[in-house]
Z-matrix of the N, CA and C atoms (Angstrom, degrees):
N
C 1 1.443
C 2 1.527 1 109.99
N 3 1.360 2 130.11 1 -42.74
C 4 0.974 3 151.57 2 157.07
C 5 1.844 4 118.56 3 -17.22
N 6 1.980 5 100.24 4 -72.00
C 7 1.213 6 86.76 5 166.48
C 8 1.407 7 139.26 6 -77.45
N 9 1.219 8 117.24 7 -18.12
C 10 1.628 9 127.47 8 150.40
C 11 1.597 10 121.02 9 -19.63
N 12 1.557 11 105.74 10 -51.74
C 13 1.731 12 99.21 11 175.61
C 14 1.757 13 93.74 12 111.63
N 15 0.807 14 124.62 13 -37.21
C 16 1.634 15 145.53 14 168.45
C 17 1.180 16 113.71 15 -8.56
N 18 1.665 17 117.18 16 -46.65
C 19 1.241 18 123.60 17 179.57
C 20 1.801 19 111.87 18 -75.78
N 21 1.291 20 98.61 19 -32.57
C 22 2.143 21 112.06 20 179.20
C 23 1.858 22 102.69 21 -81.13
N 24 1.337 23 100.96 22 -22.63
C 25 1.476 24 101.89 23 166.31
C 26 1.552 25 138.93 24 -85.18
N 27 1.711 26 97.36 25 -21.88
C 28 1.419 27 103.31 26 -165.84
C 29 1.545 28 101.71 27 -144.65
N 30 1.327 29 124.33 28 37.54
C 31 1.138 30 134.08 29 -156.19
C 32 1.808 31 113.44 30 -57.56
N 33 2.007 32 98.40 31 -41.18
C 34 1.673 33 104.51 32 173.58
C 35 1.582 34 99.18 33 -60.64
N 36 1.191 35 132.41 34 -28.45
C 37 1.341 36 116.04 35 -162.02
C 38 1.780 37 110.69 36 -74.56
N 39 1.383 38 131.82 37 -60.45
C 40 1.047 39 153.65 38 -176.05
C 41 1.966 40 89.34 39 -59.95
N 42 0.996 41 142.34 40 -54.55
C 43 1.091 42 142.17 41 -170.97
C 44 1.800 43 103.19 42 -53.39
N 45 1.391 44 97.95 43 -56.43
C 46 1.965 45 101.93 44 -172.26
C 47 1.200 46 92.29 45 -74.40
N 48 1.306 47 149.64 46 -24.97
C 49 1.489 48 130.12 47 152.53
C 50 1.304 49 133.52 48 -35.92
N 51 1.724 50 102.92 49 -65.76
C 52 1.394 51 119.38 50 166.77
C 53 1.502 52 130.10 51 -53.74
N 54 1.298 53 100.01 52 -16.00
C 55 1.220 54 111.89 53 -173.58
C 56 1.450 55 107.65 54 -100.34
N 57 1.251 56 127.08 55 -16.28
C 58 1.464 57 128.40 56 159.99
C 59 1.441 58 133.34 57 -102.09
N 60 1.899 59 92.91 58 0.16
C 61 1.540 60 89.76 59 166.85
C 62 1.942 61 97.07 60 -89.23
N 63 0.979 62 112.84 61 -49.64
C 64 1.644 63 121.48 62 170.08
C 65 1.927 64 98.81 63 -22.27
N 66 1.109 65 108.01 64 -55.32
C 67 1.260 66 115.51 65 -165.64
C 68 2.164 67 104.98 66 -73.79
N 69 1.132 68 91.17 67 -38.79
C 70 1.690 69 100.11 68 178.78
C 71 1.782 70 99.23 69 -58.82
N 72 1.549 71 112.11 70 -50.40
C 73 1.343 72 109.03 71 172.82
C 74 1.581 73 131.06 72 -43.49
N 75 1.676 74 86.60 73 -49.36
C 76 1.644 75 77.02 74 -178.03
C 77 1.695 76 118.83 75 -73.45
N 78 1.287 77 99.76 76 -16.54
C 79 1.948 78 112.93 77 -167.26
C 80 1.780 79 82.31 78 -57.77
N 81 1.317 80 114.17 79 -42.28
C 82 1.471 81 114.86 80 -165.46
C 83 1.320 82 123.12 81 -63.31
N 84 1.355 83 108.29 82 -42.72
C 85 1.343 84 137.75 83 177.03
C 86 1.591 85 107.39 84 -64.68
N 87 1.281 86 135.63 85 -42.72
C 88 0.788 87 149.04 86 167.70
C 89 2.053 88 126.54 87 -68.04
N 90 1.418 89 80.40 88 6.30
C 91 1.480 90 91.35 89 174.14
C 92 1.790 91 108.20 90 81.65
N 93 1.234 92 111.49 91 -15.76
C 94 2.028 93 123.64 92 -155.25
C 95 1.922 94 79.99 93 -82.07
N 96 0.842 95 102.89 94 73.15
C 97 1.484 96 98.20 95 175.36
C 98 1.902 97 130.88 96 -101.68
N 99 1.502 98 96.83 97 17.96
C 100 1.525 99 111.00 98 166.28
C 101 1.637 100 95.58 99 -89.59
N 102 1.436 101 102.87 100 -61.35
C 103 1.701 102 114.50 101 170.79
C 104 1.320 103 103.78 102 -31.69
N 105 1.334 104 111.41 103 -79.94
C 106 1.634 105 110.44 104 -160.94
C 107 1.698 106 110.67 105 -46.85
N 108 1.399 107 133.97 106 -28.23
C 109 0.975 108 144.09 107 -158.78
C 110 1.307 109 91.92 108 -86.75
N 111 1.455 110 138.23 109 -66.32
C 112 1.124 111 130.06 110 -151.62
C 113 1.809 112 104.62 111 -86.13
N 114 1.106 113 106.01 112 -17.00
C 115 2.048 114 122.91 113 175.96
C 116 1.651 115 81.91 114 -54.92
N 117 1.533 116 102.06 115 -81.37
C 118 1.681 117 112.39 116 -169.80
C 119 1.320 118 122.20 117 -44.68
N 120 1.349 119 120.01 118 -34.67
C 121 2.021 120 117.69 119 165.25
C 122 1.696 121 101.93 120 -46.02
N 123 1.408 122 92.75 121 -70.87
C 124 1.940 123 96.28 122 -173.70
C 125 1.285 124 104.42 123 -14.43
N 126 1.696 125 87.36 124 -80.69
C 127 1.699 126 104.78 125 -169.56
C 128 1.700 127 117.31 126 -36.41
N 129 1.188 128 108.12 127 -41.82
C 130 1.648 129 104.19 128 -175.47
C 131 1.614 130 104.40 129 -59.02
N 132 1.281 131 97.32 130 -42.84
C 133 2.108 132 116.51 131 -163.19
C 134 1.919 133 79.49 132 -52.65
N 135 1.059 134 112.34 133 -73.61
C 136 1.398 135 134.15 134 175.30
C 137 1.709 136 113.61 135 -3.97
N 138 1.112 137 95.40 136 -90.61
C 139 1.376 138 124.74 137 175.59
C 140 1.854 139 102.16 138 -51.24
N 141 1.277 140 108.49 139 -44.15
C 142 2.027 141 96.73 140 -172.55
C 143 1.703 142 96.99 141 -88.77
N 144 1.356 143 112.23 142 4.49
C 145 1.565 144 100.38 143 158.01
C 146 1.394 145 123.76 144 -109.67
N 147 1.438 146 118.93 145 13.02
C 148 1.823 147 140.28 146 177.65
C 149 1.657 148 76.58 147 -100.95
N 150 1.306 149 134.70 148 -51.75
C 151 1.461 150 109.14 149 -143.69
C 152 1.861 151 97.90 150 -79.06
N 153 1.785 152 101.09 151 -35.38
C 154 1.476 153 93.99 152 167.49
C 155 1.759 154 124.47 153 -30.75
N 156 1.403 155 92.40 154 -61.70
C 157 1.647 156 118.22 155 179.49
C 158 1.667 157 112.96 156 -38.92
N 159 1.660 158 90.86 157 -67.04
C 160 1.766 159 82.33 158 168.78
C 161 1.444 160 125.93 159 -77.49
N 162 1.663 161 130.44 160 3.02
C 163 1.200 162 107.55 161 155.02
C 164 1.562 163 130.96 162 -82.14
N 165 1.799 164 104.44 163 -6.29
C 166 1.267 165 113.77 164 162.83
C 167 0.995 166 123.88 165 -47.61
N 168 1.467 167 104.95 166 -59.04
C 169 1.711 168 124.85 167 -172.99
C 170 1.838 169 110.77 168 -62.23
N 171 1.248 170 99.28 169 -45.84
C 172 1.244 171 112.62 170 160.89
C 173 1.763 172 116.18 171 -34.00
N 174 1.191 173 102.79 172 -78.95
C 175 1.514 174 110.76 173 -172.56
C 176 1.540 175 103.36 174 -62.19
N 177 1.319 176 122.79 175 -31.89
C 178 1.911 177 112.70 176 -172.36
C 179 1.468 178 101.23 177 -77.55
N 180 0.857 179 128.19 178 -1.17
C 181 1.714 180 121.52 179 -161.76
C 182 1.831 181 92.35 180 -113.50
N 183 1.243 182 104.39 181 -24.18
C 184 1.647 183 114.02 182 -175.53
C 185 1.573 184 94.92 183 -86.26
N 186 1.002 185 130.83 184 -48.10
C 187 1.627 186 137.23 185 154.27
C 188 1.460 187 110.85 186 -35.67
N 189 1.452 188 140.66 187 -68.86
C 190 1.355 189 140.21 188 143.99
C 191 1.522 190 135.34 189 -15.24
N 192 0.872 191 87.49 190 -66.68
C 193 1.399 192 110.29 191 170.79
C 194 1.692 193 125.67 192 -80.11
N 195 0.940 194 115.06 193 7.36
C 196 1.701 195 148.68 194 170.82
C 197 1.329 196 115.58 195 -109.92
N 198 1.507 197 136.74 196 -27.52
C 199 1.466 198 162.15 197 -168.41
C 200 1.639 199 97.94 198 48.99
N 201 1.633 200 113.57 199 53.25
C 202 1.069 201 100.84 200 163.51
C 203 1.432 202 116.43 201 -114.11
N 204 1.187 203 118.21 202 48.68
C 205 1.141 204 124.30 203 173.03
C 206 1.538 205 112.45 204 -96.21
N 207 1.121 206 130.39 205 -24.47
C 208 2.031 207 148.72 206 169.67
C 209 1.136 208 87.14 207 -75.90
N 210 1.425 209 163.16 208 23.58
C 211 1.518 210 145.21 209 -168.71
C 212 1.399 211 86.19 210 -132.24
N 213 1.599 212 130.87 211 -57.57
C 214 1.168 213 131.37 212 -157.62
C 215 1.888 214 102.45 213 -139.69
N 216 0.967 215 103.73 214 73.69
C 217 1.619 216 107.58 215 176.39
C 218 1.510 217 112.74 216 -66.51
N 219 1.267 218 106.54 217 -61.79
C 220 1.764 219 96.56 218 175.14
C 221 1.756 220 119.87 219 -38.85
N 222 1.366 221 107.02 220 -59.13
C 223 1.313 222 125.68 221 -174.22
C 224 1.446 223 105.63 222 -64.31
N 225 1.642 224 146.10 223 -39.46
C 226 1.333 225 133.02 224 154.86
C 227 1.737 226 114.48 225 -65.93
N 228 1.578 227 132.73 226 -21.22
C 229 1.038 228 112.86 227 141.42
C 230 1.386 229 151.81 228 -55.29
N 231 1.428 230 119.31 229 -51.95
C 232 1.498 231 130.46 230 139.98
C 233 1.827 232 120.88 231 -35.26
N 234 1.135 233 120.07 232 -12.05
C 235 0.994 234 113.42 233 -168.47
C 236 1.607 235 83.57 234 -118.56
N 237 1.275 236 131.62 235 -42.96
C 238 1.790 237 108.73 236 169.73
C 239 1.355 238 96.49 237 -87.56
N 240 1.269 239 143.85 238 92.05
C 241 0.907 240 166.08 239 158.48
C 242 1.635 241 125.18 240 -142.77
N 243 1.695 242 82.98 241 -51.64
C 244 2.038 243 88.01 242 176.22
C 245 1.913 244 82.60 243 -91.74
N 246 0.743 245 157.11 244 -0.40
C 247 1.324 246 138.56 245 172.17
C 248 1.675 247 114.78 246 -90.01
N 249 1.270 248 122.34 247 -18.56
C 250 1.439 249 137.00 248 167.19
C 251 1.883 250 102.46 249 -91.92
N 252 1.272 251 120.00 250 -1.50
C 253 1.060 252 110.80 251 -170.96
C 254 1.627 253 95.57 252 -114.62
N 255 1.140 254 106.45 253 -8.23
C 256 2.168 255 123.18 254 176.83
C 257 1.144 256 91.73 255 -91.39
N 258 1.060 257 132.28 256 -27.95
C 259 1.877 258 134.48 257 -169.89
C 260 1.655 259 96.12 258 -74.59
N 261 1.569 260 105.50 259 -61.65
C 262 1.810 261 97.26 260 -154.73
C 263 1.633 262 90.03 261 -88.29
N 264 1.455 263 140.43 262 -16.90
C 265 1.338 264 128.38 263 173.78
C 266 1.753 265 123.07 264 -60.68
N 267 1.929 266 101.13 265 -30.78
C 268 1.189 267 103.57 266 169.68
C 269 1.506 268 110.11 267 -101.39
N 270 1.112 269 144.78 268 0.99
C 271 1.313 270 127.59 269 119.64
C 272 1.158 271 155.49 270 -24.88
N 273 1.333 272 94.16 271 -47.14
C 274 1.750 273 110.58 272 157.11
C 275 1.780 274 120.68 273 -72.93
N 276 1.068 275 97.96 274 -44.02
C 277 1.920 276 97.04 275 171.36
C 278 1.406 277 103.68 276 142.73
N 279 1.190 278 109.60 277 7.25
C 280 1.536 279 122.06 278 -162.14
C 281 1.482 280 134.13 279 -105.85
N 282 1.611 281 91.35 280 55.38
C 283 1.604 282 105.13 281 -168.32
C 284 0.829 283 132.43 282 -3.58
N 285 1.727 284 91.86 283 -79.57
C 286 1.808 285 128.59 284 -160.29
C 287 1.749 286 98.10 285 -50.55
N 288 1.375 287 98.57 286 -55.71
C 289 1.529 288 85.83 287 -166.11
C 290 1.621 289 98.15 288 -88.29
N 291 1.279 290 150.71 289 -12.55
C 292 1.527 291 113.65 290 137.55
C 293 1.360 292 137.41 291 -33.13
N 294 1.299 293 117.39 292 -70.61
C 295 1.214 294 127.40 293 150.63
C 296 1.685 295 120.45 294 -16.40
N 297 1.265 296 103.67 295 -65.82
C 298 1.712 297 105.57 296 161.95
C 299 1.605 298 113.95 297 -61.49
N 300 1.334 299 130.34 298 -30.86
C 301 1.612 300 111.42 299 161.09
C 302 1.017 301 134.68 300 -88.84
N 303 1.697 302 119.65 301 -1.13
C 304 1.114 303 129.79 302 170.24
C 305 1.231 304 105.85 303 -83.97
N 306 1.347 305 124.04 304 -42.82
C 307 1.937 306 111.81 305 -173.38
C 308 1.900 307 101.42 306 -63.95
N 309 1.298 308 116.07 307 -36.00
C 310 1.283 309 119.45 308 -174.86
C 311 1.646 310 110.25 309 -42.61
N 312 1.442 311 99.22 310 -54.29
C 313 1.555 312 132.41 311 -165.34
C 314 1.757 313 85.76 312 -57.49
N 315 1.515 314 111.40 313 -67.83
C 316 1.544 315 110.74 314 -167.76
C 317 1.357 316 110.78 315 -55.10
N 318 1.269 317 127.60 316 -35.47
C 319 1.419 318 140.60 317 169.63
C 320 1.423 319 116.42 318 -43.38
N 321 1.477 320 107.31 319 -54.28
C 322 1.432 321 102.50 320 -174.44
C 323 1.413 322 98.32 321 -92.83
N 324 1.290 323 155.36 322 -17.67
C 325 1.315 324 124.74 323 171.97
C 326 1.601 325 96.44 324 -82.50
N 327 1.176 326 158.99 325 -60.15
C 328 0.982 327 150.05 326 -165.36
C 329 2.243 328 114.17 327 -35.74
N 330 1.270 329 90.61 328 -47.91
C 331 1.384 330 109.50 329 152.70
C 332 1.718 331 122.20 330 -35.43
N 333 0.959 332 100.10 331 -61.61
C 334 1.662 333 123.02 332 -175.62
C 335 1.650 334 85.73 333 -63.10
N 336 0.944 335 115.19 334 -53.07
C 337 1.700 336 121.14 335 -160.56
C 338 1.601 337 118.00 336 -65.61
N 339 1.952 338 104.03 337 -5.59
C 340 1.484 339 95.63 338 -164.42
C 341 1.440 340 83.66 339 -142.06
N 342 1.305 341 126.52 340 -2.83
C 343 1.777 342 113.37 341 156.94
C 344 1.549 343 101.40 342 -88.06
């Protein structure tokens, strides 16, 4: 995730993560261990939808940096399209269907990446 840039890009995101697995710890520590258990699911759900995110970022910058973005302009637009649309869906609170516009997003640049 790291080399992606992900963390200089999305810094509130990875932070309210960290900050609720920190928090799952102490529920644990504290003996609150239904809490801590169900704190720590989130967080995992959490975290494997940041790593989605940075393999997005991952693959569009590999798209860039490939110059295949002049080959297929519509199709790297449509594809930051469902990736700005994973942005404001998980903004709102709304995983699943982030998650569902982010794989889209990875889909179509990955696409770009093998025509």
């Amino acid at each position: 995730m790291i080399n992606t840039g992900f963390p200089r890009f999305f810094p509130k995101y990875l932070r309210n993560s960290d900050n609720k697995a920190i928090n799952a710890l102490r529920q644990y520590e504290t003996r609150d261990f239904y809490n801590a258990r169900d704190t720590a699911a989130e967080v995992l759900n959490e975290y494997r939808t940041l790593l989605i995110g940075a393999k997005v970022l991952y693959a569009r910058q590999d798209v860039i940096r490939s110059g295949f973005t002049s080959y297929n302009s519509s199709d790297f637009n449509r594809a930051d399209e469902a990736a700005q649309k994973a942005v404001i869906e998980y903004e709102a609170g709304k995983i699943e269907a982030a998650i569902n516009y982010a794989e889209e997003a990875l889909l179509r640049y990955n696409i770009l990446l093998i025509n």
